[in-house]
DSSP file (Angstrom, degrees, kcal/mol; ACC not computed):
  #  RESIDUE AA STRUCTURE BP1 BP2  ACC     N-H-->O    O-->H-N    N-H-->O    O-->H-N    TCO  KAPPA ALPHA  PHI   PSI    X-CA   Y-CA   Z-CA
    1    1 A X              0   0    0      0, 0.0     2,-0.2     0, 0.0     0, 0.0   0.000 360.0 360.0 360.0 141.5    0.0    0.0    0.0
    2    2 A X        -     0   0    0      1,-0.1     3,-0.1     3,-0.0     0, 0.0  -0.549 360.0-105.7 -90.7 151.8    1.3    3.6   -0.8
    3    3 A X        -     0   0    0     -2,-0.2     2,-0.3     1,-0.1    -1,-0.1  -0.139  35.9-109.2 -70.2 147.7    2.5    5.9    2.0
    4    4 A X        -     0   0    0     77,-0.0     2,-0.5     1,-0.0    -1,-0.1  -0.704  42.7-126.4 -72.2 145.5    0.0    8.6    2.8
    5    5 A X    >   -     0   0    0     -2,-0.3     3,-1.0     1,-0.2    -3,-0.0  -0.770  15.6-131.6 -95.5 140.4    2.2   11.7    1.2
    6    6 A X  G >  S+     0   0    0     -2,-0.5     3,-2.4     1,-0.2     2,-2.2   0.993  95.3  67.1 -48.0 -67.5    2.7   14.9    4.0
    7    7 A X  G 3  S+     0   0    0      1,-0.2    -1,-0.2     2,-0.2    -2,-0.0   0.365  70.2  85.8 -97.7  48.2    1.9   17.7    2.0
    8    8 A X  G <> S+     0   0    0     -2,-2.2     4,-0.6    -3,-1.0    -1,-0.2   0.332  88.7  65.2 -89.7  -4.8   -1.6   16.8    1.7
    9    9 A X  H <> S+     0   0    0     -3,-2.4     4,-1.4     2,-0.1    -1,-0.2   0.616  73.1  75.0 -77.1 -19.0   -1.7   18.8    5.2
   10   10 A X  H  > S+     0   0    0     -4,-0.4     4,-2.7     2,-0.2    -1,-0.1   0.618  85.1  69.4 -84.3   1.1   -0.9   21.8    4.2
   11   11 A X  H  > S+     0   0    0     -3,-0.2     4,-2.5     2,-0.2     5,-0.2   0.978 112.1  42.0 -38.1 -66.3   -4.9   21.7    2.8
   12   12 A X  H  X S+     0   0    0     -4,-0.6     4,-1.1     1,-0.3     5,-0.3   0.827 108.2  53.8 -38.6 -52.8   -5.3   21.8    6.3
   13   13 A X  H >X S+     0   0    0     -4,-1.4     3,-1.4     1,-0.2     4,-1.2   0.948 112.5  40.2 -43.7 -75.3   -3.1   24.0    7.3
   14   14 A X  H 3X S+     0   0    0     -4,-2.7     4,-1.6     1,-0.2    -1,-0.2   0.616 108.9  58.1 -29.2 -38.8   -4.1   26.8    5.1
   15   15 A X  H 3X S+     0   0    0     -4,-2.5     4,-1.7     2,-0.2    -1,-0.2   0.629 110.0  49.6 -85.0 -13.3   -8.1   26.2    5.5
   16   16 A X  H <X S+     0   0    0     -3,-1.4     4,-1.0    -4,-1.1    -2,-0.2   0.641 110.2  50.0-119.0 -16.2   -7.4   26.8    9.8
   17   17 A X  H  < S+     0   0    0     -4,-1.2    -2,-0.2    -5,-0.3    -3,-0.2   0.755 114.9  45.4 -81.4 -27.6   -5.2   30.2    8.9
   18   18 A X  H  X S+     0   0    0     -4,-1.6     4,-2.3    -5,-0.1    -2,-0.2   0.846 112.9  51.6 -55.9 -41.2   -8.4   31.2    6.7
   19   19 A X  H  X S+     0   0    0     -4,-1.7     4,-2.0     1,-0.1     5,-0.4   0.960 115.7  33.5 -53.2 -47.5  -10.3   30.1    9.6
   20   20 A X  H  < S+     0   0    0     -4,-1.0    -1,-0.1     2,-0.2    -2,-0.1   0.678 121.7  55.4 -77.8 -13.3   -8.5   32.3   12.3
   21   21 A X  H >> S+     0   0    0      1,-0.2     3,-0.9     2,-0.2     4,-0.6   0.918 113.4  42.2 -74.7 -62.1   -7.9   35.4    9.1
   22   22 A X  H >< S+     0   0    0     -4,-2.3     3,-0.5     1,-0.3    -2,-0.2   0.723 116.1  45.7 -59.0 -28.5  -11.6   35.5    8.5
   23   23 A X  T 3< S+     0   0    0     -4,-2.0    -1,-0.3     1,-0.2    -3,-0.2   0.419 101.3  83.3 -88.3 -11.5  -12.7   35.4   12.6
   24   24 A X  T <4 S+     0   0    0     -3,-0.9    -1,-0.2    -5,-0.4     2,-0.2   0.924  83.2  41.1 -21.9 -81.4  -10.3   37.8   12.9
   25   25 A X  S << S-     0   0    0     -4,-0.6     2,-0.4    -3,-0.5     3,-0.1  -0.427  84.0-132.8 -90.8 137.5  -11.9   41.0   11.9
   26   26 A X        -     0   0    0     -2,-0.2     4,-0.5     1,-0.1    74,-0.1  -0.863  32.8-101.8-103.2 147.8  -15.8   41.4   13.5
   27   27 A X  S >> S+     0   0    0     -2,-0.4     3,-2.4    73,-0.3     4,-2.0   0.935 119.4  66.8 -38.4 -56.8  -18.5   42.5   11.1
   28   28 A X  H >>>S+     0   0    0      1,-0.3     3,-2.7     2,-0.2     4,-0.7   0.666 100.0  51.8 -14.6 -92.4  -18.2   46.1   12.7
   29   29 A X  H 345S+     0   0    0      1,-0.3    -1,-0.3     2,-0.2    16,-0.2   0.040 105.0  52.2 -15.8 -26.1  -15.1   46.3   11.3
   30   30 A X  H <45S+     0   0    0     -3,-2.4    -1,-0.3    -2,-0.7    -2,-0.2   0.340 116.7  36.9 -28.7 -57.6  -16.0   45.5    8.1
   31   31 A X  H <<5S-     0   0    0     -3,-2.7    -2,-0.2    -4,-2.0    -3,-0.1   0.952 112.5-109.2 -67.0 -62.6  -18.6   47.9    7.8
   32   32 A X  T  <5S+     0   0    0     -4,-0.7    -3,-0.2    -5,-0.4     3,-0.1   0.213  74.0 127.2 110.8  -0.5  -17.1   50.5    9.6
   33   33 A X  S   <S+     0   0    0     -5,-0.5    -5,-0.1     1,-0.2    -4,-0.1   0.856  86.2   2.3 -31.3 -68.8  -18.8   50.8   12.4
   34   34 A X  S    S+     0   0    0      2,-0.0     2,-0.4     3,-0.0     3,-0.2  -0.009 107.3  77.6-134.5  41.4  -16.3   50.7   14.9
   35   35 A X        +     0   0    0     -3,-0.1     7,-0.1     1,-0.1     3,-0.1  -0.989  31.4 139.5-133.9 153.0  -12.8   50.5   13.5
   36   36 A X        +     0   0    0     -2,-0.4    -1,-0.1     5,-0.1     6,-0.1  -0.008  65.6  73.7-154.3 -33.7  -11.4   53.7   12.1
   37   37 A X        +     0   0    0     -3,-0.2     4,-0.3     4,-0.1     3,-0.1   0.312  63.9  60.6 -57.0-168.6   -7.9   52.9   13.6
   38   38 A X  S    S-     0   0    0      2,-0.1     4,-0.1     1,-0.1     6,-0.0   0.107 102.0 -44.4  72.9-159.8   -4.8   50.1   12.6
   39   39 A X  S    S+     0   0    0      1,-0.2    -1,-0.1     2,-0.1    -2,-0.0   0.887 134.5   9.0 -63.2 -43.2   -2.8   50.2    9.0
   40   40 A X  S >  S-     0   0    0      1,-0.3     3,-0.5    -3,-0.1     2,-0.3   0.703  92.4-133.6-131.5 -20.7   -5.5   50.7    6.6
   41   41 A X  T 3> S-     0   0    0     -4,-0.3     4,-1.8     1,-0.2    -1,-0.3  -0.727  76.3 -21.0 102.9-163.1   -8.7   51.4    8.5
   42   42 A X  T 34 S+     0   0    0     -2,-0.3    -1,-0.2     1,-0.2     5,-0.1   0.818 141.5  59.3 -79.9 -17.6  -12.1   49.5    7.5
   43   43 A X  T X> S+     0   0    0     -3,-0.5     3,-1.6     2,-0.1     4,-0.9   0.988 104.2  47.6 -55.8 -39.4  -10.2   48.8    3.9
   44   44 A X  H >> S+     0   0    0      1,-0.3     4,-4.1     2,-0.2     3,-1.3   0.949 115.1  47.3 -57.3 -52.7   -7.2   46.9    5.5
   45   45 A X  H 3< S+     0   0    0     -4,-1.8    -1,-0.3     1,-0.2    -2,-0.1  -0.069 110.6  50.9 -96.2  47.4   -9.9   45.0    7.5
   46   46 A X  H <4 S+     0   0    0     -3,-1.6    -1,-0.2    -2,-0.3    -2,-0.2   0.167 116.7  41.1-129.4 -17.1  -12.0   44.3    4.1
   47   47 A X  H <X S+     0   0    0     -3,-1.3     4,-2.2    -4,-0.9     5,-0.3   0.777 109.2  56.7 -99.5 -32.3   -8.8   43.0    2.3
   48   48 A X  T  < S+     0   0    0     -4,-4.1     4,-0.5     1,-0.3    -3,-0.2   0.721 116.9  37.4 -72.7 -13.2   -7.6   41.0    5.3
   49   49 A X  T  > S+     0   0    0     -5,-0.4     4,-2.4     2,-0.1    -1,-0.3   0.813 115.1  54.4 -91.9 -32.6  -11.2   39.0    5.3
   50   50 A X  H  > S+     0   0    0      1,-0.3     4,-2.3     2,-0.2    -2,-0.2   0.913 108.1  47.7 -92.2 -20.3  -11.3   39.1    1.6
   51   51 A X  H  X S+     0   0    0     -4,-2.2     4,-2.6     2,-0.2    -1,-0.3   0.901 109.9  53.2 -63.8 -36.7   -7.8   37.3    1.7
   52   52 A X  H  > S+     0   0    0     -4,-0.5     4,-2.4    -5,-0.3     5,-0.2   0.996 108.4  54.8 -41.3 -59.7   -9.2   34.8    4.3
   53   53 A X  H  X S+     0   0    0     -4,-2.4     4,-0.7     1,-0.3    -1,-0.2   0.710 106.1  48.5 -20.3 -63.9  -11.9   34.3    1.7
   54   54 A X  H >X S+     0   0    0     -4,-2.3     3,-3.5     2,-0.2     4,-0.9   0.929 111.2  47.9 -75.0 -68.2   -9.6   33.5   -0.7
   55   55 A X  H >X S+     0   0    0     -4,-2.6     3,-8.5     1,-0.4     4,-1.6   0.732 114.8  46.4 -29.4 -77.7   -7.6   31.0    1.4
   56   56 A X  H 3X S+     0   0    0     -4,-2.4     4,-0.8     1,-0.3    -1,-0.4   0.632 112.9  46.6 -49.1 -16.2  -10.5   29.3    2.5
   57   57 A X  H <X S+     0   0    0     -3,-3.5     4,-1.0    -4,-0.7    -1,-0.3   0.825 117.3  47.3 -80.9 -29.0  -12.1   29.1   -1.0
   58   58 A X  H <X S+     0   0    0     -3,-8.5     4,-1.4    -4,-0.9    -2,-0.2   0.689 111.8  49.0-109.6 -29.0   -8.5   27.9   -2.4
   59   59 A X  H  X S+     0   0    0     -4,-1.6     4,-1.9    -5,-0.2    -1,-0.2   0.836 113.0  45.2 -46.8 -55.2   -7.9   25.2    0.4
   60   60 A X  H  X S+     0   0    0     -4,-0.8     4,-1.4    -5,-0.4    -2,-0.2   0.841 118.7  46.2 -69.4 -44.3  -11.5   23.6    0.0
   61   61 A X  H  X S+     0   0    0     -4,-1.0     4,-5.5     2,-0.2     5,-0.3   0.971 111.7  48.4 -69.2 -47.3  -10.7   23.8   -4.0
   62   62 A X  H  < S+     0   0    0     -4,-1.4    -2,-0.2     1,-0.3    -1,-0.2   0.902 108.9  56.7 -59.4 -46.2   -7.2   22.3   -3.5
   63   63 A X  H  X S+     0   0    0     -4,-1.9     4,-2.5     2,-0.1     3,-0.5   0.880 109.5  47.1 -45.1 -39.9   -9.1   19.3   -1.2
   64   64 A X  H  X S+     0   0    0     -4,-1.4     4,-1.6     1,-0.3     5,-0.5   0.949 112.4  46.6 -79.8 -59.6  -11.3   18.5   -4.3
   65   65 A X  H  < S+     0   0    0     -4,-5.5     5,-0.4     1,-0.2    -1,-0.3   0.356 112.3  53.6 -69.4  10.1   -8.3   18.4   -6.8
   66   66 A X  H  > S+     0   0    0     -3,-0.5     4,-1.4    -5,-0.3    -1,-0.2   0.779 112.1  41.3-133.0 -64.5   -6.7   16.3   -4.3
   67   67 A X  H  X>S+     0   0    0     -4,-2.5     4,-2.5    15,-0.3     5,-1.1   0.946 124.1  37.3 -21.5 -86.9   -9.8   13.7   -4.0
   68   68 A X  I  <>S+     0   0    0     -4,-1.6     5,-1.1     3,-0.2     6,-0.6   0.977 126.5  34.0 -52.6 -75.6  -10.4   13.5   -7.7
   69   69 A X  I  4>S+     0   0    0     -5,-0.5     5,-0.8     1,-0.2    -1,-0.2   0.914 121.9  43.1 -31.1 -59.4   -7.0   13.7   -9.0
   70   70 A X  I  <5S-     0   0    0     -4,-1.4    -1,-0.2    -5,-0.4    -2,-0.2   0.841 134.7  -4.3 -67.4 -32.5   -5.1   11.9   -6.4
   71   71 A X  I  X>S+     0   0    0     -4,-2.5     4,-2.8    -5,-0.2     5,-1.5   0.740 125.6  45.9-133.1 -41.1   -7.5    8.9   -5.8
   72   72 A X  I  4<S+     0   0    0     -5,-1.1    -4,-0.2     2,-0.2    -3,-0.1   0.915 113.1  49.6 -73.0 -36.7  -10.9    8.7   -7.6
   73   73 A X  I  4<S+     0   0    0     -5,-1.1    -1,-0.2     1,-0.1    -4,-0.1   0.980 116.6  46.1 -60.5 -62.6   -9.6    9.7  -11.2
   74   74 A X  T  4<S-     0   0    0     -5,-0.8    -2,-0.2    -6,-0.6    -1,-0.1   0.909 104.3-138.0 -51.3 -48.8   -6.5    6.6  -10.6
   75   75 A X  T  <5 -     0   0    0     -4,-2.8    -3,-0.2     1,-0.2     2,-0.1   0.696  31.6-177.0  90.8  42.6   -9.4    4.4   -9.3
   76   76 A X      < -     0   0    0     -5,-1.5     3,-0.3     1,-0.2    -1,-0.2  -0.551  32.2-129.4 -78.6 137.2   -7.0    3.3   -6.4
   77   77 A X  S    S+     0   0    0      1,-0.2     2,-0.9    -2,-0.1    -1,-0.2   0.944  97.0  66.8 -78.7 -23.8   -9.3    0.9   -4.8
   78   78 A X        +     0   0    0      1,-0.1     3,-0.5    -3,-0.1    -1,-0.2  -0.638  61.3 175.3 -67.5  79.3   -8.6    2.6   -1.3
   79   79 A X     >  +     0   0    0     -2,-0.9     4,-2.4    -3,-0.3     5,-0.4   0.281  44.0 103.6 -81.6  -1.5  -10.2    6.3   -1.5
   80   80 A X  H >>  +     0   0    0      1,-0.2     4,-1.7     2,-0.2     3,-0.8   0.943  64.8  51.9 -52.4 -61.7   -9.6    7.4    2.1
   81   81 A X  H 3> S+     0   0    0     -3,-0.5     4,-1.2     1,-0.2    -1,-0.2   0.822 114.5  52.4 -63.8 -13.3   -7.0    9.5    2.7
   82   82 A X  H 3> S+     0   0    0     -3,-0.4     4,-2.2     2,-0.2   -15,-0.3   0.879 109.6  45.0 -68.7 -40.0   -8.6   11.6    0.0
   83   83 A X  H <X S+     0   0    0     -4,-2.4     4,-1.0    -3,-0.8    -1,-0.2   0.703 110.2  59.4 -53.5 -31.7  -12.1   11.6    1.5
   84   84 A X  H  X S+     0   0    0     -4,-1.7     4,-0.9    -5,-0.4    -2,-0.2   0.814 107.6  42.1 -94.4 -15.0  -10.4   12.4    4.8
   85   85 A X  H >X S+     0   0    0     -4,-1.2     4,-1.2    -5,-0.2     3,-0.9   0.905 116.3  56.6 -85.3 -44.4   -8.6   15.8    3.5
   86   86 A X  H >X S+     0   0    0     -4,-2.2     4,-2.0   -23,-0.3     3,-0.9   0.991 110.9  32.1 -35.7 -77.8  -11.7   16.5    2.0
   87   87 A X  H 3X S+     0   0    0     -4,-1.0     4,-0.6     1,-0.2    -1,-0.3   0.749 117.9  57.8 -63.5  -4.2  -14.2   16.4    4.6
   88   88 A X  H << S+     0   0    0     -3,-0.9     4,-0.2    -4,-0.9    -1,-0.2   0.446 109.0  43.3-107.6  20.8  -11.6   17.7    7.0
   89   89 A X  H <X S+     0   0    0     -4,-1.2     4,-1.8    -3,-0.9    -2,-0.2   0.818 116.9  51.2-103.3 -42.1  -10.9   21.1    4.8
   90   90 A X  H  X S+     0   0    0     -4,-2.0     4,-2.0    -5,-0.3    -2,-0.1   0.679 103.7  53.1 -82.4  -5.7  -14.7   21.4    4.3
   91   91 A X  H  X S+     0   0    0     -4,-0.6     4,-1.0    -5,-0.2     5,-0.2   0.833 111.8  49.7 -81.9 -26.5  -15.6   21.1    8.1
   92   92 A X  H >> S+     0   0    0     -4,-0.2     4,-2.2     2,-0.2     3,-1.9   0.966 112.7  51.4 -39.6 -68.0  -12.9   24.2    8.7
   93   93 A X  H >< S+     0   0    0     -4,-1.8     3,-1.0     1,-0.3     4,-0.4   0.890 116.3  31.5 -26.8 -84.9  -14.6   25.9    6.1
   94   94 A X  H 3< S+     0   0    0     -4,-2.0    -1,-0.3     1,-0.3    -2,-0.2   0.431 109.1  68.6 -68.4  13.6  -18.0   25.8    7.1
   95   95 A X  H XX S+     0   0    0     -3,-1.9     4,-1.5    -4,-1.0     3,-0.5   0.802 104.0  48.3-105.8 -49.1  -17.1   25.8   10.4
   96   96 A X  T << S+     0   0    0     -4,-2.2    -2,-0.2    -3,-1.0     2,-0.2   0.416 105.4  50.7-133.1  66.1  -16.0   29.3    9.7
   97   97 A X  T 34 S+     0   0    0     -4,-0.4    -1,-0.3     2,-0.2   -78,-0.0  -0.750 105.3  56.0-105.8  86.8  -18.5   30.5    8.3
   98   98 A X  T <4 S+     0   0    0     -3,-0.5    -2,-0.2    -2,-0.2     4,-0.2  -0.336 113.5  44.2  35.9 -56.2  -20.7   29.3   10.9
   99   99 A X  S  < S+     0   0    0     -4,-1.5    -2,-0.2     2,-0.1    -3,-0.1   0.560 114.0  50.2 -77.8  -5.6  -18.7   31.2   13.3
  100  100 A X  S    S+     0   0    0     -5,-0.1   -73,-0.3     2,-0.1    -1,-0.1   0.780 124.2  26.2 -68.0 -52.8  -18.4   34.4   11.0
  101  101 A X  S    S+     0   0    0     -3,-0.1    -2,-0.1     1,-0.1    -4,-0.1  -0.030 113.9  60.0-134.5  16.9  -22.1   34.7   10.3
  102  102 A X  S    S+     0   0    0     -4,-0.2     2,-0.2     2,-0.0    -3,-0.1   0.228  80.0  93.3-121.4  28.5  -23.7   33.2   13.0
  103  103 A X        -     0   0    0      2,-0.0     2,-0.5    -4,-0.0    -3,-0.0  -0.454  64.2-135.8 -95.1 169.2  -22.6   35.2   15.9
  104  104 A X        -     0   0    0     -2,-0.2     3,-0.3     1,-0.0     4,-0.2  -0.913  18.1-175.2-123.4 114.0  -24.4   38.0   17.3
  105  105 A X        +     0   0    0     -2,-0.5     4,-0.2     1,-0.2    -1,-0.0   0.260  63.2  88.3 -88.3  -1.8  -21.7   40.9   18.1
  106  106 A X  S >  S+     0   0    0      1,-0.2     3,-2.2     2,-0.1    -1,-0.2   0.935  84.4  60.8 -58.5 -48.5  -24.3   43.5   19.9
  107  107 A X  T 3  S+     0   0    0     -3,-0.3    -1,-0.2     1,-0.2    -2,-0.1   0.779  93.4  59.0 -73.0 -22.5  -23.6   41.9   22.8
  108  108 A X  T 3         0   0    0     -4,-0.2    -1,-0.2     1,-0.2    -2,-0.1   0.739 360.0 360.0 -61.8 -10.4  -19.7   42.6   22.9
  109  109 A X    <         0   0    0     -3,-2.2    -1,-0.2    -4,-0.2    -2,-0.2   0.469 360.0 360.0-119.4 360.0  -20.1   46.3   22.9
């Protein structure tokens, strides 16, 4: 049986520094509500989510190519470790966006 290869973690890796980019910044902030301060103001904190974004988008995509390429396109009759970077790059994902857009933030201020 072939070796699971390492840098099918760095899926991981990436999708839980998109998680931590995007949870970062709070909707305020975003908006413009209450940030006016730091490097760029609410633009800085509208490119630092929109960078998350992209991580998280590019992680999830990178999971998929990673399935398909690596195991279902070869037809290798053991599909796991592909299944398992998959689903664990899409629970990051939706995990935060779940914490992103399902909070309520009145109550911090």
């Amino acid at each position: 049986m072939e070796e699971f290869n390492h840098s099918y973690h760095a899926c991981g890796v990436i999708a839980t520094i998109a998680f931590l980019m995007i949870n970062a910044v709070s909707n305020g902030q975003v908006r413009g509500d209450s940030y006016s301060e730091g490097c760029l103001g609410q633009t800085g904190a509208r490119i630092w989510l929109f960078i998350g974004f992209m991580l998280a988008f590019g992680s999830l995509i990178a999971s998929m190519w990673i399935l398909f390429g690596g195991y279902v396109a070869k037809e290798k009759p053991i599909v796991y470790p592909g299944i398992a970077v998959f689903f664990q790059n899409a629970f990051i994902f939706f995990g935060g966006l779940v914490f992103k857009f399902g909070r309520m933030e009145d109550l911090w201020q």
